[in-house]
C-alpha positions in Angstrom: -44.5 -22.1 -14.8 -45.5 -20.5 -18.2 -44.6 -16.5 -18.3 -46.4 -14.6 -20.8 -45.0 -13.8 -24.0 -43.9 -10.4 -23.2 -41.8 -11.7 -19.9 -40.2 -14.2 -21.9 -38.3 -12.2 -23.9 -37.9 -9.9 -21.1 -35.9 -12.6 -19.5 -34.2 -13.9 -22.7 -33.1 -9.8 -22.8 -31.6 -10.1 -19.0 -29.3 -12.8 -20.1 -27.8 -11.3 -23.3 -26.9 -8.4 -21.3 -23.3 -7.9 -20.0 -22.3 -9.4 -17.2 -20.1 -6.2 -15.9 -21.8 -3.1 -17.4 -20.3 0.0 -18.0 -20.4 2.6 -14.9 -22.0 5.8 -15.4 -20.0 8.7 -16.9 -17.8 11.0 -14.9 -19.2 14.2 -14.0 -17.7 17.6 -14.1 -17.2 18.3 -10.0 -16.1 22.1 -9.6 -15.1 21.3 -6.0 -11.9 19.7 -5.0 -12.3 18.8 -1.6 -15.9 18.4 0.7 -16.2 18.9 4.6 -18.6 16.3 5.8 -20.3 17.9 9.3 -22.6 16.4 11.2 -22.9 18.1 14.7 -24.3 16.9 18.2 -26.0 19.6 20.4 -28.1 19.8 23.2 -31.6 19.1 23.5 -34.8 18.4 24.9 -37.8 16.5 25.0 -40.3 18.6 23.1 -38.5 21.4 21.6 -38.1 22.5 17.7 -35.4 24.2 15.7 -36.3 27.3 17.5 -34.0 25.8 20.4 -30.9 27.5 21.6 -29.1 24.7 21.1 -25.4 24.8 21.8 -23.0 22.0 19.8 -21.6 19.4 22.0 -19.8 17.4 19.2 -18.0 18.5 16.5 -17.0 15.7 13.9 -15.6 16.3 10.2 -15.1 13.7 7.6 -12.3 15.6 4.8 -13.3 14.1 1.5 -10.7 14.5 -1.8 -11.0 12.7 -5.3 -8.5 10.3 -6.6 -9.2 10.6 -9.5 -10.3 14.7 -10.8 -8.5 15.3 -14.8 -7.4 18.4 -15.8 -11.0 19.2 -17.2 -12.5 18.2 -13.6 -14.3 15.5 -14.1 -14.3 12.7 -11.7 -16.1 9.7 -9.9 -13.7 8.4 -6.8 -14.1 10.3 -3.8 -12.5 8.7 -0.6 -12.3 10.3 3.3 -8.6 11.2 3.7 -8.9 12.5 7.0 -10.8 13.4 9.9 -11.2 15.6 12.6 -13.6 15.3 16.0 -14.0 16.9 19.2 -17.1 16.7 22.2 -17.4 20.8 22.7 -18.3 22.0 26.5 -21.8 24.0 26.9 -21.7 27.2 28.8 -25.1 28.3 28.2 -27.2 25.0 30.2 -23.9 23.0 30.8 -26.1 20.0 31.9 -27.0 17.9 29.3 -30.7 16.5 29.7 -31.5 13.1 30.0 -33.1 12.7 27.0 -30.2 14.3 24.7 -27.8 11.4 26.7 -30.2 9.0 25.8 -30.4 10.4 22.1 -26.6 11.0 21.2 -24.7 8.7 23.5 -22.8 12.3 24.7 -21.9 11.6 28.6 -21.5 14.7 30.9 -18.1 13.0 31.3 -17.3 14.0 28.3 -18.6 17.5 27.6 -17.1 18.8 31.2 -13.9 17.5 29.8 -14.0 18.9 26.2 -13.2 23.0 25.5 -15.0 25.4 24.8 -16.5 26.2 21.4 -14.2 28.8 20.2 -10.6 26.6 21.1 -12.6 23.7 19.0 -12.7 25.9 15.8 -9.2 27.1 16.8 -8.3 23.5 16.9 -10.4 22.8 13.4 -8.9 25.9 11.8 -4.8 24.2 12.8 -6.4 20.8 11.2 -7.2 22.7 7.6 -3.5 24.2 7.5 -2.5 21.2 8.1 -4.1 19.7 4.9 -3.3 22.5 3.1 -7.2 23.8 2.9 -6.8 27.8 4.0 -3.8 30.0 4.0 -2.1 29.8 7.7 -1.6 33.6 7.9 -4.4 35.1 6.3 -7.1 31.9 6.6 -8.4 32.4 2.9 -9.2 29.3 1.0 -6.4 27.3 -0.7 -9.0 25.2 -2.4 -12.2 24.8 -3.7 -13.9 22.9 -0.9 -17.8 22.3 -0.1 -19.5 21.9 3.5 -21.9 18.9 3.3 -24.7 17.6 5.6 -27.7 16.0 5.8 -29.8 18.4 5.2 -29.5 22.0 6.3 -29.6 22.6 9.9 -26.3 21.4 11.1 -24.3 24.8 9.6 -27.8 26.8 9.2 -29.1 26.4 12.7 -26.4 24.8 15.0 -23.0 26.4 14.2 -25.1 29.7 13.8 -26.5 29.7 16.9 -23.3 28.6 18.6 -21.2 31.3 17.0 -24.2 33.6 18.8 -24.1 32.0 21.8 -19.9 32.4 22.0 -19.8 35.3 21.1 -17.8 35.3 18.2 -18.3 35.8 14.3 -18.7 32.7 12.1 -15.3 32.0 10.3 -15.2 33.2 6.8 -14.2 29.6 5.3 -17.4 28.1 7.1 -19.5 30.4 5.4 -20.9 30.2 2.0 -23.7 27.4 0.7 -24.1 24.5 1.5 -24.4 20.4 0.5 -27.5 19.4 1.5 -26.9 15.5 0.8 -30.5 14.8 1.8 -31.9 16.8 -0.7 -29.1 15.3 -3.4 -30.7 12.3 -2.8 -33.9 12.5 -3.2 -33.0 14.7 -6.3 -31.3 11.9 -8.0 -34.2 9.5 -6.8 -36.9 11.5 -7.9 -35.3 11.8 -11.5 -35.7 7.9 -11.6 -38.9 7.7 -10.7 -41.6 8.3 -14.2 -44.8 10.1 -13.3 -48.1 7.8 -12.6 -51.9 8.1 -13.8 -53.9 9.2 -11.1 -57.6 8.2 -11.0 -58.7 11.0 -8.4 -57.0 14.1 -10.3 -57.5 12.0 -14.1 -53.6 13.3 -14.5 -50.9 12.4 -14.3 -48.8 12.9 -10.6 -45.1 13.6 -10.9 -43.1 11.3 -7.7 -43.8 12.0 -4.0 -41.1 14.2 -2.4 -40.2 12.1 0.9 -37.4 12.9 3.1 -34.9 10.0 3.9 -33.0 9.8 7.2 -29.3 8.2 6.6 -30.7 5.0 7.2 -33.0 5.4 4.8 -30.5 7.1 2.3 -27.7 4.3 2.8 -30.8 2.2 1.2 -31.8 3.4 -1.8 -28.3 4.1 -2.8 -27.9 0.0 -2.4 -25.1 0.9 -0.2 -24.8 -1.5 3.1 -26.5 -0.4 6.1 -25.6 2.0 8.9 -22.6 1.6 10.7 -22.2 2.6 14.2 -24.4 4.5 16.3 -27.0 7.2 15.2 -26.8 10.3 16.4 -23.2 10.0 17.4 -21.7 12.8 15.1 -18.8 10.9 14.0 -21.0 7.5 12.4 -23.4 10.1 11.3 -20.6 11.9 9.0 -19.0 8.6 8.0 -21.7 6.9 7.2 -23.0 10.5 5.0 -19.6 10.4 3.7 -20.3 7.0 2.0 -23.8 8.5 0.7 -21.8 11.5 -0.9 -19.2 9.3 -2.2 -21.7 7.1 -4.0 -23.3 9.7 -5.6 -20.1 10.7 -7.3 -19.7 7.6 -8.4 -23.0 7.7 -10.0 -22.0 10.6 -12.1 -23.8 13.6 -10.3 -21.8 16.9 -9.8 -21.5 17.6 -6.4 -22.6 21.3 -5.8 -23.9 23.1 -2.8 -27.8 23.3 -2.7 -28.4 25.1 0.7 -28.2 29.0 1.1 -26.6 29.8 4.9 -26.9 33.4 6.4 -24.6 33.6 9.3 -26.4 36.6 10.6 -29.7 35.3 10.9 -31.5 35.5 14.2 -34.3 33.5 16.4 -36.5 35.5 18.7 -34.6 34.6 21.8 -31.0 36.2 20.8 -30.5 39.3 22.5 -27.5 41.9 22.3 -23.6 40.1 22.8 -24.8 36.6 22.8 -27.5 37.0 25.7 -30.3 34.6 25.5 -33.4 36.1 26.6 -35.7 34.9 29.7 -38.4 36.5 28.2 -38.2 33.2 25.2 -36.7 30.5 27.5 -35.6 29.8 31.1 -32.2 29.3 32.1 -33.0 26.5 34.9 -33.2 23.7 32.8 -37.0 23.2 33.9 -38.5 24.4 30.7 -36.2 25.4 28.7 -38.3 24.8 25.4 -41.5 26.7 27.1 -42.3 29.5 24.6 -44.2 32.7 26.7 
């Protein structure tokens, strides 16, 4: 088969290069530890963020570097431990059908898990225990970043929740957050150059696209999902893996998303009441907006 000229030496290129090539340059990462969340929480057919969810899982992956200098720079980032509990509703304590079917969560499990607050009790004894907040006074013995993918999971979920329980959002939960999503297609859109467009005679920067973890796992070149989606646990391992691959591409891991632990939907009354006006509290149509 006879390439044209220009391929040739493309390919006679290919082969002079080296066979191991150098990896990317470590990055200066100002955090020292990352909290990879990825909650479960109820759900039904048809309804939106605007959804008094209430968390039924609550799964963390603890991230740490092996590798961070004494200037902070770094490029290994491993999961060193983790921590996971299912989380009992009070609000609709029956889960629906569809968010069994969706998260693999049985009612088994949620009648047999505590409540909201002792999980976060629970949590809080896990971060003494790896020496991430102070035991007596809870402030922060680290630097360490939340992460997700993308922003609802600490935004929406463990908002509401904290709402719904009637109890204010710990002070080492708050603060931004890593939205690995967005990290993502940050890092892929600066690879992609900008193409001539016939219609607008310009030319178009890359399409913004949003990636599921899947999807994410993918263009990283990292191998495919393992586990179960939407089971919190493989969700944050397998996001773990994303965020450890983007260290090792040299990006500094930073937070991206802003979270506001007093903001409120339309259906949050006084002390944690969830209007009827908004949504029933039969579990008929509980996403029915009046």
């Amino acid at each position: 088969m006879r390439y044209p000229r220009q391929t040739h030496f493309a390919k006679k290129a290919l082969i002079s290069l080296p066979v191991n090539p150098p990896p990317p340059p470590k990055a200066k990462q100002p955090y020292e530890a990352f909290l990879v969340l990825d909650v479960e929480a109820t759900c039904q057919q048809g309804a939106d963020f605007n959804f008094p969810n209430e968390i039924i899982e609550f799964p963390v992956c603890l991230m740490q570097w092996k590798d961070r200098s004494d200037d902070h720079k770094a490029s290994q980032l491993e999961v060193v431990a983790e921590f996971r509990s299912f989380v009992k509703p009070t609000w609709q304590p029956v889960l629906s059908q569809f968010c069994t079917d969706l998260t693999g969560i049985t009612q088994e499990q949620v009648d047999a898990a505590p409540s909201f607050p002792a999980v976060l009790a629970a949590f809080e004894e896990f971060m003494i225990e790896h020496e991430l907040i102070d035991e007596v006074t809870g402030e922060r013995l680290v630097r360490f970043c939340w992460c997700s993918d993308g922003p609802f999971d600490v935004r929406d979920f463990v908002v509401k929740q904290c709402f719904i329980s009637k109890i204010p959002m710990p002070g080492w939960i708050q603060g931004d957050v890593l939205d690995v999503r967005t990290s993502v297609m940050d890092w892929l859109h600066s690879r992609e150059p900008p193409k001539y467009s016939p219609a607008t005679r310009g030319w178009d920067g890359p399409r913004r696209r949003s990636l599921n973890i899947p999807a994410q796992l993918k263009v990283l070149g990292l191998p495919s999902f393992e586990g179960r989606q939407h089971s919190g646990i493989d969700d944050s391992r397998n996001i773990a893996k994303i965020v450890s691959e983007l260290a090792r591409r040299g990006i500094s891991l930073h937070p991206n998303t802003a979270i506001h632990p007093n903001r409120r939907w339309q259906w949050m009354g006084k002390h944690g009441q969830i209007l009827d006006g908004y949504w029933t509290v039969n579990n008929v149509e509980p996403w029915k907006r009046l």
